[in-house]
C-alpha positions in Angstrom: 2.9 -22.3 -10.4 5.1 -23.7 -7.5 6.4 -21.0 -5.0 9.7 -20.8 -6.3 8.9 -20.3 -10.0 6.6 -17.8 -8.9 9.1 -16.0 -6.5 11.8 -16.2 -9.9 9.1 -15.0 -11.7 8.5 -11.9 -9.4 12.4 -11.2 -9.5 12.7 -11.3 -12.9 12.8 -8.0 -15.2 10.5 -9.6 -17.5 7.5 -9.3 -14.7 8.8 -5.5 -13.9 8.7 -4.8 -17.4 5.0 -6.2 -17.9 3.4 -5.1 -14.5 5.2 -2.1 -12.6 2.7 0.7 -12.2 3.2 4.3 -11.4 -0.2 5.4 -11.4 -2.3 6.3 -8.3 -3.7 3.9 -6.5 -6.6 3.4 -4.1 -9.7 5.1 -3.7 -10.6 8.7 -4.7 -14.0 10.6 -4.6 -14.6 13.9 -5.1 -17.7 16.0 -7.2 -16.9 13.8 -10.6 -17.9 10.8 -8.5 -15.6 7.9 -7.5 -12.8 5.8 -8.8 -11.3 2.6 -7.8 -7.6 1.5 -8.7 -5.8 -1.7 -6.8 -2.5 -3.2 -8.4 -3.6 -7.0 -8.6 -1.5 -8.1 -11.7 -1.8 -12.0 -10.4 -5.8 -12.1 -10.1 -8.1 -13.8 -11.9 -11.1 -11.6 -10.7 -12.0 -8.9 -8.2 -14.8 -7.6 -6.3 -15.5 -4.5 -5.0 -18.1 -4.9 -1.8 -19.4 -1.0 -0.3 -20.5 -1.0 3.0 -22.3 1.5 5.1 -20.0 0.6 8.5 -16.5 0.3 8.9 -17.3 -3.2 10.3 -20.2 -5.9 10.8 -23.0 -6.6 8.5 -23.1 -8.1 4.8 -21.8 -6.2 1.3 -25.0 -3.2 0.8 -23.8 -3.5 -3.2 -21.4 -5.7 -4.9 -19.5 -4.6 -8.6 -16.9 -6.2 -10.4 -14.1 -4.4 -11.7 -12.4 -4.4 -14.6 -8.7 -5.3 -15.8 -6.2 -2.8 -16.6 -3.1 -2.7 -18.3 0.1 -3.2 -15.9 -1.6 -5.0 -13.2 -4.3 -2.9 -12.5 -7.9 -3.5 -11.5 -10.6 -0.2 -12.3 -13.9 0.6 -11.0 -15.5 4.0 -11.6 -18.8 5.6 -10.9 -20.5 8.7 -11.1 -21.6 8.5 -7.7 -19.8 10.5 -4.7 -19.2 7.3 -2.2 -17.5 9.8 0.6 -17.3 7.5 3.8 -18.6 4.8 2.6 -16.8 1.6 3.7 -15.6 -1.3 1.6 -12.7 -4.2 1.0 -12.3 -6.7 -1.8 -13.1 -10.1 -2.9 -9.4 -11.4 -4.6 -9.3 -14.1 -6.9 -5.8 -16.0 -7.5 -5.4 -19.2 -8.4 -8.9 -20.1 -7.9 -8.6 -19.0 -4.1 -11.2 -16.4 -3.4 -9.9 -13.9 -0.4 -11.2 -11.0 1.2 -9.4 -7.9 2.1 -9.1 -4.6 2.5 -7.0 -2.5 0.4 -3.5 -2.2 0.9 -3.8 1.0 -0.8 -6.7 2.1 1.4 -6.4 5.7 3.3 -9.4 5.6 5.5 -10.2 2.8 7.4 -13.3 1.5 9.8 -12.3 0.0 13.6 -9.4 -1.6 13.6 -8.7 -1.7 9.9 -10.5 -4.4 8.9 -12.3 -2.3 6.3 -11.0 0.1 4.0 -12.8 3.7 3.5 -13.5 6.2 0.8 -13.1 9.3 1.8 -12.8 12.9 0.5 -10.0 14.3 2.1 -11.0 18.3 2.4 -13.8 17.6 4.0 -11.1 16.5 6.6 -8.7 19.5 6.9 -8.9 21.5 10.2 -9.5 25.4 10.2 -6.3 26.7 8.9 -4.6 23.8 7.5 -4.2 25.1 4.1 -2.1 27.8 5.7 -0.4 25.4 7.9 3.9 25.3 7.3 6.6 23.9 9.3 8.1 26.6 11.8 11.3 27.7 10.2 15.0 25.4 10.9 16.9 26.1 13.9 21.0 25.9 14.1 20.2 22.5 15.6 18.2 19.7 15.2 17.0 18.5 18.8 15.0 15.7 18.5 12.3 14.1 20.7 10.6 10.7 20.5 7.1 10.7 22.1 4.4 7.6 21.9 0.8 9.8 21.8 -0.7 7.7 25.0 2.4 8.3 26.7 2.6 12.0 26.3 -1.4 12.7 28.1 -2.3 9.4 30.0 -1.3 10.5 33.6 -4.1 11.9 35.6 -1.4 14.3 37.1 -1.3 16.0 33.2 -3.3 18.7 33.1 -5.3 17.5 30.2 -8.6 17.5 29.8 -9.9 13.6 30.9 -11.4 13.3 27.2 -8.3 13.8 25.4 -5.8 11.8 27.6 -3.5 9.4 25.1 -5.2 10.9 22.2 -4.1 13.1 19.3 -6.5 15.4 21.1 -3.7 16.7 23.5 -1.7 17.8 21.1 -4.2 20.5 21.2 -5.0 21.5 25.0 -2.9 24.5 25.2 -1.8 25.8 28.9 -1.8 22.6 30.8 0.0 22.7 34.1 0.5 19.9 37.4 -2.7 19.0 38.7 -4.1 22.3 37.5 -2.0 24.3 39.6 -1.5 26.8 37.0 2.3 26.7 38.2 4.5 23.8 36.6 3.6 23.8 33.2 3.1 20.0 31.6 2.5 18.1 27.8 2.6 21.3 25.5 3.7 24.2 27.1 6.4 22.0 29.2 7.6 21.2 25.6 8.1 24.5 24.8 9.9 25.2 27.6 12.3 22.6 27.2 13.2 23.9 23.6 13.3 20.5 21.5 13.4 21.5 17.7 11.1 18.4 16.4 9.1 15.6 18.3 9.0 12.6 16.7 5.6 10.5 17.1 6.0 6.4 17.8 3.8 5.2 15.2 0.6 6.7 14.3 -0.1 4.7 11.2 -2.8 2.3 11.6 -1.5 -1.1 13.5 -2.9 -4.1 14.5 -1.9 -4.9 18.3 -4.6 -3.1 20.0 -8.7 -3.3 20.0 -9.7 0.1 19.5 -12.3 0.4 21.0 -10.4 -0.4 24.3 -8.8 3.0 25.4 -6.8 0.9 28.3 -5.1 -1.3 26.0 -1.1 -0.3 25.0 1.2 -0.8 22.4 4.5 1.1 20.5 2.3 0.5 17.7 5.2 -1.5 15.5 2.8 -3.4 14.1 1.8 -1.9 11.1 -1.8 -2.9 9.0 -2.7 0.2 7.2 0.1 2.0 6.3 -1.7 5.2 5.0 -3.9 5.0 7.6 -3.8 7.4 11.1 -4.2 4.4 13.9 -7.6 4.7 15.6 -7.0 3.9 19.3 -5.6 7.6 19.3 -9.1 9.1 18.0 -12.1 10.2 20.3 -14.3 8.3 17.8 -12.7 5.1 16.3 -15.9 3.7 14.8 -16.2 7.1 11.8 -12.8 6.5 10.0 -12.9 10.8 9.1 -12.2 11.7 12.9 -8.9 9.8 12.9 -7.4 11.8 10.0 -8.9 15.2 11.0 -7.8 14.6 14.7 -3.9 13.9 13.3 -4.1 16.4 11.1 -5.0 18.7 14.3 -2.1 17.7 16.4 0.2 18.7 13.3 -1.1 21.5 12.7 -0.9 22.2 17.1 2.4 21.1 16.9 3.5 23.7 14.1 1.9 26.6 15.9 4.1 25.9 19.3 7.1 25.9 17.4 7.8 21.8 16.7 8.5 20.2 13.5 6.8 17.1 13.4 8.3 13.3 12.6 6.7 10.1 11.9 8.0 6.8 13.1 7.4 4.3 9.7 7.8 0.4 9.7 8.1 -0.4 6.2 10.2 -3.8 7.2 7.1 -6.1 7.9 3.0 -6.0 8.7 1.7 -7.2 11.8 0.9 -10.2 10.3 1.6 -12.5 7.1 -1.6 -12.7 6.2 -2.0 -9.1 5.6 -3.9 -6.9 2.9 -0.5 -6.9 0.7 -0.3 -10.9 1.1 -3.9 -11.2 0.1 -4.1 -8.9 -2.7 -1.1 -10.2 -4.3 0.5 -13.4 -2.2 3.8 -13.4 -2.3 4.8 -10.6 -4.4 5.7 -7.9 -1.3 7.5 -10.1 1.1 10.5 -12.3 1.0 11.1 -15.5 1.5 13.8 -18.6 2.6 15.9 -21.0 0.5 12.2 -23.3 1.2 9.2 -21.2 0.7 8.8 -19.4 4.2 8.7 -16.0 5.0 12.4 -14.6 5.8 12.3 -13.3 9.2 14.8 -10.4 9.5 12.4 -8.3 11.2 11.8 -11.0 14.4 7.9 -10.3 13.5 7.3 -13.0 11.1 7.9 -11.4 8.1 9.5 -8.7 5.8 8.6 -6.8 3.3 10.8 -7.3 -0.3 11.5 -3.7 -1.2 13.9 -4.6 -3.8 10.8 -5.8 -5.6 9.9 -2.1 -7.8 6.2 -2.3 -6.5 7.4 -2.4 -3.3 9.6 -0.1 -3.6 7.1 2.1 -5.7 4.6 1.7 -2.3 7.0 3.1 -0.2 8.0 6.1 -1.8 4.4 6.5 -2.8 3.6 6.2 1.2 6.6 8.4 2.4 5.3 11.4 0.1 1.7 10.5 0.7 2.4 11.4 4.8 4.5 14.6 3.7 1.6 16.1 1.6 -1.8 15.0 3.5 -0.5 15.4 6.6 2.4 18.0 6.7 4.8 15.4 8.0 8.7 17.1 8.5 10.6 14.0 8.3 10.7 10.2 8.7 12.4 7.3 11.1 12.3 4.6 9.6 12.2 1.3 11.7 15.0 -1.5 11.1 16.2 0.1 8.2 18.9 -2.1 7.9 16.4 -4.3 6.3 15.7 -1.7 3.8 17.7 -1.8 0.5 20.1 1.1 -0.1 18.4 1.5 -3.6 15.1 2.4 -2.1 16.4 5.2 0.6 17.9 6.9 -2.2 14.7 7.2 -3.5 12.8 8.2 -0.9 15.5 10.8 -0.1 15.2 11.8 -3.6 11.9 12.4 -4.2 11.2 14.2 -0.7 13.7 16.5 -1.8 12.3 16.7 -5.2 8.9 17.6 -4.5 10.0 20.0 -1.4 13.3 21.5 -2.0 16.9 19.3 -1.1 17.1 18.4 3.1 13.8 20.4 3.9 12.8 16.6 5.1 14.2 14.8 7.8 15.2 11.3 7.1 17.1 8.5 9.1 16.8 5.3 10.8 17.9 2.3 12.7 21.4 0.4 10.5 20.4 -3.1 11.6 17.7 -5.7 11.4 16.6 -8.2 14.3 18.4 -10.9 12.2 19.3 -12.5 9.1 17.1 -11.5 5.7 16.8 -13.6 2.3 17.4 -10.9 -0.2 17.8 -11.1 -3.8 21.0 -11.3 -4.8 22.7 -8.1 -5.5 20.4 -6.4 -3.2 22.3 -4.0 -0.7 20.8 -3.1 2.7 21.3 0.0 4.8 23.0 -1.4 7.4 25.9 0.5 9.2 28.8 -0.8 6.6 27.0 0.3 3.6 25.8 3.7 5.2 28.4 5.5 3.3 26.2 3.9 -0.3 23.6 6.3 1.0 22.7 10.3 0.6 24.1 12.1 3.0 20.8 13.4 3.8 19.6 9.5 4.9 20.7 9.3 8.7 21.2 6.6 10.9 21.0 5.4 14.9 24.7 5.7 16.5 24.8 2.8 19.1 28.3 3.0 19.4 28.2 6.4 21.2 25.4 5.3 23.0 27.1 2.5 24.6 30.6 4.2 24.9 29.0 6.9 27.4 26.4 4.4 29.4 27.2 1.1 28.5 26.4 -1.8 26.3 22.7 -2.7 26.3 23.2 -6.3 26.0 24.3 -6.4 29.8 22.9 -4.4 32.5 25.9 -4.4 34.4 27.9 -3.3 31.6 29.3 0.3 32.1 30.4 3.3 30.1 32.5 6.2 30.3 29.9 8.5 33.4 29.4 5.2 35.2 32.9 3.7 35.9 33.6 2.5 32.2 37.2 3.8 32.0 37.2 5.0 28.9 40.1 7.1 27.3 40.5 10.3 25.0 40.9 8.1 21.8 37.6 6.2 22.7 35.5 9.4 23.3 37.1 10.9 20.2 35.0 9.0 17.2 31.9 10.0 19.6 32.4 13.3 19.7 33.0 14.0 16.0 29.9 11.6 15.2 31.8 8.6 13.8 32.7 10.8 10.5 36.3 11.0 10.9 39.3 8.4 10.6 38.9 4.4 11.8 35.7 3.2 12.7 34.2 6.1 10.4 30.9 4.6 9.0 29.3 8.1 7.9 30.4 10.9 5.0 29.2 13.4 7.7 28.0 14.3 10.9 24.6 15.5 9.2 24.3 11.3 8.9 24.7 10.7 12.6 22.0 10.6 15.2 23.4 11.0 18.4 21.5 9.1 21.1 21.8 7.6 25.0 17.9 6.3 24.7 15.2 5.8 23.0 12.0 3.5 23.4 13.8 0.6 23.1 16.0 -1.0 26.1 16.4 0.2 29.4 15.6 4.1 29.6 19.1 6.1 30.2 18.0 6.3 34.2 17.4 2.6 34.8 20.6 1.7 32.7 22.6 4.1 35.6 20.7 2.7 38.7 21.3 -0.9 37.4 25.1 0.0 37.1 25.4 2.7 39.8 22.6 1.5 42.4 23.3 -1.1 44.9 19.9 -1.4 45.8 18.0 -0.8 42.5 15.9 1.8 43.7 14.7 3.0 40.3 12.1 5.6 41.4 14.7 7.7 43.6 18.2 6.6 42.6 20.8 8.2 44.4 23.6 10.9 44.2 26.1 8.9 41.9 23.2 7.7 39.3 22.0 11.5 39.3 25.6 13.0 38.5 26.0 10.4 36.2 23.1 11.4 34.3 24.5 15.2 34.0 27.2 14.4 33.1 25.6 11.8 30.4 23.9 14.9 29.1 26.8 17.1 28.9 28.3 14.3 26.7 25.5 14.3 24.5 25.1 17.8 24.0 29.1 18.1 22.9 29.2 15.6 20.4 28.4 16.2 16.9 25.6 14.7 14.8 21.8 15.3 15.0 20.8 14.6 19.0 17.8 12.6 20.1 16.5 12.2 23.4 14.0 9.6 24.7 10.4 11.9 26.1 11.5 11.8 29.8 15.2 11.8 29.6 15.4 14.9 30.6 13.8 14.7 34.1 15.0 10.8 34.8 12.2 8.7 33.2 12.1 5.4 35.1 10.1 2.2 33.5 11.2 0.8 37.0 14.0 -1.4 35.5 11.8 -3.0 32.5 13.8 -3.1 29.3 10.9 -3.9 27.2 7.6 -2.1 27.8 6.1 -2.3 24.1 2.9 -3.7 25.8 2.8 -3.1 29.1 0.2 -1.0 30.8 0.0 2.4 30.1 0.7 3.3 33.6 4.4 1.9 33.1 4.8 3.5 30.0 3.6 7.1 30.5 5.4 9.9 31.3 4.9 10.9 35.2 4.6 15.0 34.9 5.0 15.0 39.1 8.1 13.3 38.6 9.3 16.3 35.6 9.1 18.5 38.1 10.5 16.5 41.1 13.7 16.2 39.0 13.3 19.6 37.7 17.4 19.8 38.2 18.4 17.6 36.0 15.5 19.0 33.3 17.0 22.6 33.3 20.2 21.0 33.0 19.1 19.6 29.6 16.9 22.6 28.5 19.6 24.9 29.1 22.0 22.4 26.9 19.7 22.4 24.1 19.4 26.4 24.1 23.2 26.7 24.1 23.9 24.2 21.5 21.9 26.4 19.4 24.9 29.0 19.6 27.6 27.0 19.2 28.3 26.0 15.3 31.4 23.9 16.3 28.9 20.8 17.2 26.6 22.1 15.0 28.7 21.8 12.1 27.0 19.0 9.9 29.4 19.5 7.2 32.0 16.4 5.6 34.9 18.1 7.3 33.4 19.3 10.5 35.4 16.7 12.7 38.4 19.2 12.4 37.0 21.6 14.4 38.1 19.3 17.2 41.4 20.6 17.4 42.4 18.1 20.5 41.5 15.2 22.1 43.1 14.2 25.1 43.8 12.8 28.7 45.1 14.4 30.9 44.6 11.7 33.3 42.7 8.4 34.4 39.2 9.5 33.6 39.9 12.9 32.7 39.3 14.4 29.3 40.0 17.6 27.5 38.7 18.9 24.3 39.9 22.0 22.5 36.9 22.7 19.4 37.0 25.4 16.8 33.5 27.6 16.8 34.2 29.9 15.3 31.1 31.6 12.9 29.0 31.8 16.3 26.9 35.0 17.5 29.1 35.3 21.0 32.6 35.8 20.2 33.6 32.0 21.6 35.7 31.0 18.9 37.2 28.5 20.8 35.5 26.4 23.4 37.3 24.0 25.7 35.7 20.8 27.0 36.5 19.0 30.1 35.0 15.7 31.4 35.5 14.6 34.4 34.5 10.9 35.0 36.2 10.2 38.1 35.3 10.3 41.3 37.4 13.4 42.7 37.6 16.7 41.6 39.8 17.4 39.5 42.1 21.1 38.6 43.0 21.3 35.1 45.7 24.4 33.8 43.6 26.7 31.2 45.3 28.3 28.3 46.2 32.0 28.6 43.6 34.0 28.1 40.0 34.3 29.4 37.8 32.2 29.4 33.4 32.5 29.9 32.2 29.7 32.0 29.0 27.6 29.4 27.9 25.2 31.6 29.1 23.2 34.6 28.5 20.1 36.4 24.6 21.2 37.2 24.2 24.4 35.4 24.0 25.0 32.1 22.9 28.3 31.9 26.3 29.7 33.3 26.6 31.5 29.6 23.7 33.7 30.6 25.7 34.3 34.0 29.1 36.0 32.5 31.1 34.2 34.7 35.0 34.2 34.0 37.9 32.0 34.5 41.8 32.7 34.1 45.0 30.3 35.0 43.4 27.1 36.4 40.0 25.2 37.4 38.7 22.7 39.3 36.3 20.2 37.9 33.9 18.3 40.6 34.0 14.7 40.8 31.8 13.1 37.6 31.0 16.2 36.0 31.7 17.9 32.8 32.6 21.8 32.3 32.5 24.1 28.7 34.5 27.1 28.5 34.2 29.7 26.0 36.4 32.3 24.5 39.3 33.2 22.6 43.2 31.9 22.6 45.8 34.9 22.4 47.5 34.6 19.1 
């Protein structure tokens, strides 16, 4: 049939109806022998080919398999075929093409073969035991790439695990060796971060394995249920990738972290993938003439409105949760997801392991326009509020409000001469949940943000504004204040907060707003440099350990924007907040916030009454300090200061 009866014909209810599938699919061995299940409901034939390597050679054995009922294709055996290798030979329309299986959970080098493998065989020494460490009053959450996190030689970590799931593991690192500064896992600790979130560790295609050297985010997705190989010791055995993830989860547990995948379900790395192959057409969508709808800027996206899509997806998402202990998912471009399928996803996470135990959000856009079926509503920022409140989403707008737009270097925000007001700030600080311009039913929807892997880091963003002579390894004074008080911002508004691995101590990609394949040497995080700006670290780990006390930005609840009881200016760059918190262990049931963007100090009138000193311009850890104030205070030039205490009735 021609490409548009076909695509009909895959809308319609009538091919739902005949051919959605619920049951497992993929490849499954244990002591009963071996089954083999792939959803092919447009094939005329398939062959299964077994292998003894995950790539090279010729088919050792070649069986056909038999058709099913709703699409399916079946294959059993008696025989236990643990890691052996094998793909398909797909038949549709009298085109024969080989692939692997799109349903595949081991792989061989570089994906190009699929693997049958028995899964307990793979489970490190206590996994069965393994649990997520138990919620904290607030989520703190922070994105690492795995090459990034161990590649410098300045680590700590052993030479044989550096950008490997390996590191995850070496406990006790320090600078150099010196037994002093701690770095990669201990350093986390210290820094007090509730969950790290991993840049994709699903098998993608933009790397050669078998190069440790070569660098990518790893948005380029091939296997979905696959661990990506470039991050094993041994890429050529498909088993040592999933035992070797499975031990950085289970490492990651143990120091305290809950543990967050980074999931493209928006488009494969490229057209011509396993889904395409197996069934062409059926999983991606397409323009007004026949080509593939490009909302995703990577040739292609994926049609989740379609059920089997949709079903492989959900199917995926839980998948990740139960092999691998996953605690919660990001989900790339979700704006190109459909509303109808993140409901889904929300639901049956919460189904299977009890309502919000999983963490789910993403990014509310797409890289541009998509061809969706009509009717089809995507989770882009205006139909957030069509989504569980458990589903969150990217804020950009605070982002650029307190640094400036991305679109423009030059382009300033509130800490680096912006000139923003008290009714700007406000929506930022009660995480867009409140009044006009509201786009979430709750701050528990919001992720609060400055950076992430995309764009200029939050440093290089402040140089390029703040910086006359671009100097993005040191900075100077203004870009360094800027960035405290950046932090102080963050750490006051409501919502979930993310930070960018590196943030913290001023990571520098030395102005390059895109690094998603440059060398790993641009990319990884500089552990000298986390100690050379351990000032501005402390600042953020003592943020993140007094956010934990305070439950009036904590609050994730529908009304929690009125515990921010004023908003105001009480002059040009000058902000005051007044925010009810009460239900906290300390006694501060109020807390006043002052920013103070300007470029003198400023003295600001407190209410009657006395008040604790939280944090100031470069301490945070002032609550630890039991430092008082009473009548008035003066601010420094571009700094922020939090008060606790209570108001006289």
């Amino acid at each position: 049939m021609d490409w548009k009866t076909q695509k009909t014909w895959f809308d319609s209810d009538a091919f739902q109806a005949a051919y959605h599938c619920e049951q497992p699919l993929g490849a499954f061995c244990g002591e009963d022998g071996t089954r083999f299940r792939l959803w092919a409901p447009t094939a005329g034939q398939v062959l299964l080919n077994l292998y003894d390597a995950g790539e090279g050679g010729e088919p050792r054995e070649t069986v056909p398999l038999r058709r099913g009922e709703q699409g399916l294709w079946l294959y059993e055996t008696d025989r236990n075929l643990d890691r052996t290798y094998y793909d398909y030979d797909v038949t549709v329309d009298g085109v024969c093409r080989r692939t692997g299986d799109p349903y595949a959970r081991a792989c061989g080098k570089n994906g190009r073969r699929s693997m049958v493998l028995d899964f307990k065989r793979t489970d490190p020494d206590g996994w069965q035991a393994d649990h997520a460490p138990a919620p904290a009053p607030e989520t703190v959450i922070y994105e690492l790439h795995v090459k990034d996190f161990s590649w410098d030689s300045h680590s700590g970590i052993d030479r044989a695990h550096r950008g490997r799931y390996k590191a995850f593991s070496d406990d006790g690192t320090t600078l150099d060796g010196d037994g002093v500064h701690p770095t990669a896992m201990a350093y986390l600790q210290r820094l007090g971060a509730t969950h790290v979130q991993l840049m994709p560790v699903f098998d993608f295609g933009s790397v050669d394995e078998g190069d440790p050297d070569q660098y990518n985010w790893g948005y380029d997705p091939v296997n979905y249920n696959v661990p990506e190989g470039s991050y094993a010791t041994d890429p050529d055995h498909g088993e040592v990738r999933v035992k070797e993830l499975k031990e950085a989860v289970l490492s990651l547990h143990r120091h305290g972290f809950r543990v967050i995948m980074d999931v493209v379900y928006n488009h494969t790395y490229h057209l011509d993938s396993c889904l395409w192959r197996t069934v062409p057409w059926y999983f991606y969508r397409q323009n007004e003439d026949g080509t593939p709808s490009n909302g995703s800027g990577c040739g292609s996206e994926l049609a989740t409105e379609r059920s089997m899509c949709k079903q492989y997806i959900v199917d995926s998402v839980l998948y990740w949760a139960e092999e691998y202990h996953m605690d919660g998912f990001r989900f790339d471009l979700m704006g190109l997801l459909d509303t109808e399928l993140m409901n889904a996803v929300r639901a049956a996470l919460d189904q299977r392991f009890g309502p919000g135990e999983k963490l789910v959000y993403g990014e509310p856009w797409g890289a541009a326009g998509s061809s969706v079926r009509p009717g089809t509503v995507l989770c882009t920022k205006d139909n957030l509020r069509r989504l569980n409140p458990g589903i969150g989403a990217f804020c950009d707008n605070t982002r650029d409000a307190v640094k400036g737009s991305l679109w423009d270097a030059g382009m300033t925000g509130f800490v680096n001469g912006g000139g923003l007001r008290a009714e700007a700030l406000r929506p930022c600080l009660c995480g867009w949940s409140e009044g006009w311009g509201a786009f979430v039913q709750a701050p528990s929807q919001t992720i609060t943000y400055l950076s992430c892997h995309d764009d200029w880091t939050l440093w290089d963003k402040l140089v390029y504004t703040l910086d006359p002579e671009k100097r993005f390894s040191e900075g100077n004074d203004a870009v360094l204040q800027s960035n405290f008080l950046a932090a102080a911002l963050l750490f006051c508004c409501q919502g979930r907060l993310f930070l960018h691995a590196g943030e913290e101590f001023g990571r520098t990609k030395d102005g390059s707003r895109n690094t998603y394949c440059a060398p790993p040497e641009v990319n990884q995080l500089d552990w000298r440099r986390a100690w050379q700006r351990a000032d501005l670290a402390n600042y953020y780990r003592g943020l993140i350990a007094l956010r934990q006390r305070l439950p009036g930005l904590c609050d994730k609840s529908p009304r929690a924007f009125r515990r921010f009881q004023s908003v105001e200016d009480l002059g040009p760059d000058l902000v005051w907040v007044t925010v009810d918190n009460r239900g906290g262990p300390d006694g501060w049931d109020t807390l006043l916030l002052c920013f103070n963007a300007s470029g003198k100090a400023q003295t600001v009138a407190l209410p009657a009454g006395t008040w604790q000193a939280l944090a100031g311009g470069r301490d945070s850890f002032l609550w630890k300090k039991g430092e008082f104030q009473r009548g008035a205070v003066s601010v420094p030039p571009v700094s922020a200061l939090i008060l606790g205490g209570k108001e006289p009735v």
